[in-house]
C-alpha distance (Angstrom), angle and dihedral (degrees) to the residues before:
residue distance angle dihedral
X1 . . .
X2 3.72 . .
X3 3.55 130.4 .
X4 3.88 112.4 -149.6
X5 3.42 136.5 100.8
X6 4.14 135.6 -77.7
X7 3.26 126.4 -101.5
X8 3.76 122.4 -140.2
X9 3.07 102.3 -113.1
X10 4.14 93.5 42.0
X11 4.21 82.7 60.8
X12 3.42 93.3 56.0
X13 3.79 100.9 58.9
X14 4.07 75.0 44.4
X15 3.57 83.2 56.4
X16 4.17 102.9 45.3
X17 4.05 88.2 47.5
X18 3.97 85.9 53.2
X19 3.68 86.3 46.8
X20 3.80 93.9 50.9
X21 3.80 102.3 44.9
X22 4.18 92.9 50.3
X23 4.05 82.1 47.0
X24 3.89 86.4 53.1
X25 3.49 95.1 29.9
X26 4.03 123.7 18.8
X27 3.72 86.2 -150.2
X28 3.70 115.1 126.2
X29 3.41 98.0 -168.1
X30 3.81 93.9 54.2
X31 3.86 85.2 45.5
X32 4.25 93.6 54.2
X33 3.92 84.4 47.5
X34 3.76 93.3 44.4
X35 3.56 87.7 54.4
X36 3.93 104.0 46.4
X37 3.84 88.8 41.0
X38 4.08 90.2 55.6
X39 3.59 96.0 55.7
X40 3.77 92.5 44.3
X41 3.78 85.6 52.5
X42 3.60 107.4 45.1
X43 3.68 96.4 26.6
X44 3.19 104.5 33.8
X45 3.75 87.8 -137.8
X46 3.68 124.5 126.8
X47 4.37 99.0 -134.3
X48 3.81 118.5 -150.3
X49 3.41 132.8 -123.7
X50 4.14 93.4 -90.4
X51 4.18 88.6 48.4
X52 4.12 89.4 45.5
X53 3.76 93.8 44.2
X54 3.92 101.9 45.5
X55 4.07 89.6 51.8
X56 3.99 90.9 48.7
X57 3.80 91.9 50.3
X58 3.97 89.5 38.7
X59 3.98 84.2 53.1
X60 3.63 91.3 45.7
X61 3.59 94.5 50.7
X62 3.86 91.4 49.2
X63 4.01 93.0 50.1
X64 4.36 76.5 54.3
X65 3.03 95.1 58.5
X66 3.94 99.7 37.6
X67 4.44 84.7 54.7
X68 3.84 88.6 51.2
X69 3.86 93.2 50.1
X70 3.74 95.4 46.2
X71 3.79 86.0 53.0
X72 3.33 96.3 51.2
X73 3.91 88.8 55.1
X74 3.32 99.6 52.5
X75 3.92 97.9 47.0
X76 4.14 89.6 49.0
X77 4.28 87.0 45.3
């Protein structure tokens, strides 16, 4: 297991499976584990705690904004 840094673009897939398991799942422990076990697996990197916790709460933020938008649509249908 490396130690180095993420890249963008490597937290963001970090960030879209965190996304998907709380959409599938609405556990955030699941998610946080979903997320560190990713980048272990298709990085190979171990992430820290900064790298885990700003794709969880990107995740989260996404599933927000996904709620909001489906209520929207169904109060305009």
């Amino acid at each position: 297991m490396k130690n180095q840094y993420l890249t963008q673009s490597q937290i963001m897939e970090m960030v879209e499976t965190g996304f998907n398991v709380y959409m599938m799942t609405a556990d955030k422990k699941a998610t946080i584990r979903s997320i560190r076990e990713h980048s272990m697996d298709e990085f190979n990197i171990k992430p820290n705690h900064t790298a885990v916790f700003s794709a969880f709460t990107q995740a989260m933020a996404m599933y927000e904004v996904t709620v909001g938008n489906t209520k929207i649509l169904i109060n305009n249908a």
